[in-house]
C-alpha positions as CSV (number, residue, x, y, z in Angstrom):
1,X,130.6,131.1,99.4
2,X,128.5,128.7,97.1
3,X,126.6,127.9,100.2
4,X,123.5,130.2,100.2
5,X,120.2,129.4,100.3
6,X,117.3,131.5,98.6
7,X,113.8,130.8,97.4
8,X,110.9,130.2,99.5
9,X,108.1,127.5,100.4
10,X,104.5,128.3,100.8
11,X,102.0,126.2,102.7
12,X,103.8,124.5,105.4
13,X,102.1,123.5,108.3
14,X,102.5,124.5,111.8
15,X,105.6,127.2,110.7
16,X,104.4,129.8,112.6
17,X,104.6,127.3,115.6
18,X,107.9,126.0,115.5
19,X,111.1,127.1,116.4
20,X,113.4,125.0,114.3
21,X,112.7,124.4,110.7
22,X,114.6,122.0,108.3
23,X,114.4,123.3,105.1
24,X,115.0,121.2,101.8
25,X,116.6,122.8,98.1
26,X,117.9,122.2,95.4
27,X,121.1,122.9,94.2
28,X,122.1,125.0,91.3
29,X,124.6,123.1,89.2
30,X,126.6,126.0,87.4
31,X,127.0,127.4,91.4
32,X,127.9,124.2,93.4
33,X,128.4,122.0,90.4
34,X,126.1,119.5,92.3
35,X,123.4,118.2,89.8
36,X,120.0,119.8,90.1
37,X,118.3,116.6,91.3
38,X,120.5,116.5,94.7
39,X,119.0,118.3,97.5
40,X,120.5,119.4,101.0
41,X,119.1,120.1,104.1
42,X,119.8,122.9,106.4
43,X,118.8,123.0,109.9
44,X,117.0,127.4,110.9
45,X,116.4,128.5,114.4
46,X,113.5,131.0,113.3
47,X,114.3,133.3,116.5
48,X,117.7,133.5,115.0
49,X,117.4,134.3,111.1
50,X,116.6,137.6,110.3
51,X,116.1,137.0,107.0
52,X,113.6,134.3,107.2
53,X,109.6,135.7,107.0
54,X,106.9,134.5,108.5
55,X,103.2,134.5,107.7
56,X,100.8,132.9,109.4
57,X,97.2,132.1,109.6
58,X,95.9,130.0,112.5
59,X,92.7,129.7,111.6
60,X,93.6,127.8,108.9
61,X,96.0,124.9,110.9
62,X,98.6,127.2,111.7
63,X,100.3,127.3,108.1
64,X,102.5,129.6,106.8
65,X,104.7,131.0,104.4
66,X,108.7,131.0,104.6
67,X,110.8,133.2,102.3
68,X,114.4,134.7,102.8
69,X,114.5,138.4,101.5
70,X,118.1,137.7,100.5
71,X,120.4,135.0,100.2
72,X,121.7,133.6,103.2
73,X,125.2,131.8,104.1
74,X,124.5,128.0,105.5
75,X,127.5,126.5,105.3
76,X,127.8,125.8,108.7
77,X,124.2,125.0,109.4
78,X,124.1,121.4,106.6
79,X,122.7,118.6,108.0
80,X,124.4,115.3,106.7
81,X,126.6,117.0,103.9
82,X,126.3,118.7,100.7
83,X,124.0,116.6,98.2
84,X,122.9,114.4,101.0
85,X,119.5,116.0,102.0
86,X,117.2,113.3,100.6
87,X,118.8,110.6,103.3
88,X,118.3,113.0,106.0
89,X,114.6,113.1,104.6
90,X,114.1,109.7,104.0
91,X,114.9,108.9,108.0
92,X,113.0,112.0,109.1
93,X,109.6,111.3,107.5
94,X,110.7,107.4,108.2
95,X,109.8,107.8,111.8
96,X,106.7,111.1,110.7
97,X,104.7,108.7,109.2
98,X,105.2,105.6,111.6
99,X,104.8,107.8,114.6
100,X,101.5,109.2,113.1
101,X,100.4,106.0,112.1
102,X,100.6,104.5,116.0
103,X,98.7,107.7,116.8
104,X,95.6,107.2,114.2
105,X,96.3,103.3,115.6
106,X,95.5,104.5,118.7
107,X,92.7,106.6,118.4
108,X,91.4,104.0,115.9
109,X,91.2,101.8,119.1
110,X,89.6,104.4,121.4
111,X,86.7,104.6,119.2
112,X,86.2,100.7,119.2
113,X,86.4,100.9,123.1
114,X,83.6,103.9,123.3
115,X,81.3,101.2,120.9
116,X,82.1,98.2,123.3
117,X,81.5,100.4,126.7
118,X,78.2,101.8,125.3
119,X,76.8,98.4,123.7
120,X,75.9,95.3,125.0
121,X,78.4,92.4,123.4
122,X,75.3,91.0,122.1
123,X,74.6,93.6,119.8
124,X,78.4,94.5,118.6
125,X,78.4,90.9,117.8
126,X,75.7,91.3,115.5
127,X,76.6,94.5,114.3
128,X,78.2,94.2,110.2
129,X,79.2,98.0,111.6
130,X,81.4,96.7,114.4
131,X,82.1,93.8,112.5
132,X,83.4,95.8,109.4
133,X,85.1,98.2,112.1
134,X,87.0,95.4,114.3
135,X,88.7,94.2,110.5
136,X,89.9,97.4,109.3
137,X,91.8,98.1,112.8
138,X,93.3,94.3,113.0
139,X,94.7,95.6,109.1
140,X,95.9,99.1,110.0
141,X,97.3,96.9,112.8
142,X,99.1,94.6,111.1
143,X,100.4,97.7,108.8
144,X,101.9,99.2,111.4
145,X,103.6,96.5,113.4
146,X,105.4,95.5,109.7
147,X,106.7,99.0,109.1
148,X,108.3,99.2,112.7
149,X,109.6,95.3,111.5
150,X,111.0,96.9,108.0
151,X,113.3,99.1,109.9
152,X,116.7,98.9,108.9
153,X,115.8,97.7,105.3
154,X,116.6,101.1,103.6
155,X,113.9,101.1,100.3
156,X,111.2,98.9,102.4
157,X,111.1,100.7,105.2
158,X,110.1,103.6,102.9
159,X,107.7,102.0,101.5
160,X,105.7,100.3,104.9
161,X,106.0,103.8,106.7
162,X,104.3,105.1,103.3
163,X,101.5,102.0,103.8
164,X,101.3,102.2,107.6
165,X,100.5,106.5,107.2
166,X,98.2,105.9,104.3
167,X,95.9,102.9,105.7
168,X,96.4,104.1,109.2
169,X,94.3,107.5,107.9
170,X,92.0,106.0,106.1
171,X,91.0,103.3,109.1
172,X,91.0,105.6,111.2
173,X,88.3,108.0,109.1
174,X,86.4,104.4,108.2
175,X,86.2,103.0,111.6
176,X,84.7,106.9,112.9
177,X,82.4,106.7,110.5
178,X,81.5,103.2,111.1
179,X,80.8,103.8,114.8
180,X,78.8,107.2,113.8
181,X,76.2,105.0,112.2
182,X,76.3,102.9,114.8
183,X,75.4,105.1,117.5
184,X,72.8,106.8,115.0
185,X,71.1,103.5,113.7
186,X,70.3,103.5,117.9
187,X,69.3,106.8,119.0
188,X,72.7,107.6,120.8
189,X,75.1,110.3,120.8
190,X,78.7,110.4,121.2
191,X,80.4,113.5,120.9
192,X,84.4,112.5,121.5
193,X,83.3,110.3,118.3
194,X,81.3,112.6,116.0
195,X,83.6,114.9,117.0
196,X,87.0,113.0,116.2
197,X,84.9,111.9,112.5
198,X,84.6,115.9,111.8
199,X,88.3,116.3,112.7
200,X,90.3,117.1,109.2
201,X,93.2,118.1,110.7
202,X,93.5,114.8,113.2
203,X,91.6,112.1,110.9
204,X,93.1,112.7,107.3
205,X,95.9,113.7,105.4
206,X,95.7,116.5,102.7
207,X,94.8,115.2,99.2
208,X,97.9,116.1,98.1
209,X,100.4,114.2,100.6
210,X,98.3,111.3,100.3
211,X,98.9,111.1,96.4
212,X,102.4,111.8,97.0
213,X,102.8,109.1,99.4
214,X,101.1,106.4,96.5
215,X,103.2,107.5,94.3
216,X,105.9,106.5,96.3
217,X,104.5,103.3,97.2
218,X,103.8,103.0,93.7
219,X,107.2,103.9,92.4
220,X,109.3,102.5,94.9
221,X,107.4,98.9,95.0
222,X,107.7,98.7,91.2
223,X,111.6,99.3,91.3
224,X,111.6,96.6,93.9
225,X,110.8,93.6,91.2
């Protein structure tokens, strides 16, 4: 068969978690005659692939390594047809990064309500902390609520779930750190706060998807004109 899958992908996040895995390659074009830049997508049940390796560190977010030993037969395993991975991407990551962003939305929001339950209104009110805080969560608002509206619209939908995940992360680290000064510039402590702002793995995105995700902004906006 010119089905088979090989190769491996380093670094993925919660691997040695999950049970299914939807794995992404490219094809080789002198094997399937399917130009290089198509990609497919092929839906694993670890528990069920012998082939498929696992390493694992938890200390460091659960990430892991996946590798197959030998080539393995997946013609009955394709999700969306042969050459059609990146649409089965597109709509995966579509709802990824909008469900994440209404999560950092969220938590965004619970950190404005710890400010307003520990302070009088008098003094958020006067506050250019609070202030700056309150504006960046009416944005990543507004971000959000326009990439659930782009839905449907194929290449801007792309694009605002690629906005809503990237200011949506970066509010959420702002408005933490906003509130941390806050409670420092009066003597308080809060530690669901200070510890949510020391969070990596719940307040950012790693450098690298972040740039990734520009790029696409970037890329996509342009092609838009």
């Amino acid at each position: 068969s010119k089905n088979k899958i090989e190769g491996g992908k380093s670094f993925i996040t919660n691997s040695s978690l999950a049970s299914i895995m939807m794995v992404y390659g490219q094809h080789s074009p002198a094997i399937s005659g399917i130009p290089s830049n198509n990609i497919s997508c092929v839906l694993l049940l670890k528990n069920e692939i012998n082939p498929m390796e696992i390493e694992s560190n938890i200390s460091e977010g659960s990430w892991g390594n996946v590798f197959f030993s030998n080539p393995l037969e997946v013609t009955d395993r394709l999700v969306g047809g042969l050459g059609k991975g990146f649409k089965v991407f597109s709509t995966t990551m579509l709802f990824e990064r909008i469900g994440l962003a209404f999560f950092h939305l969220g938590l965004t929001k619970g950190i404005l309500k710890e400010l307003e339950q520990t302070f009088k209104k008098t003094d958020l009110i006067n506050s250019p902390h609070y202030q700056e805080a309150i504006s960046t969560t009416l944005i990543v608002e507004a971000v959000c609520i326009r990439a659930i509206n782009s839905l449907g619209t194929t290449k801007e939908e792309i694009v605002q779930s690629s906005l809503a995940k990237v200011y949506s992360s970066d509010g959420l680290m702002k408005v933490s750190s906003l509130a941390m000064k806050l409670f420092t510039a009066h003597g308080k402590v809060n530690h669901r706060v200070a510890k949510l702002s020391n969070s990596s793995l719940l307040s950012t995105m790693y450098s690298g998807s972040k740039n990734l995700l520009q790029r696409n902004i970037s890329a996509l906006s342009y092609d838009s004109i």
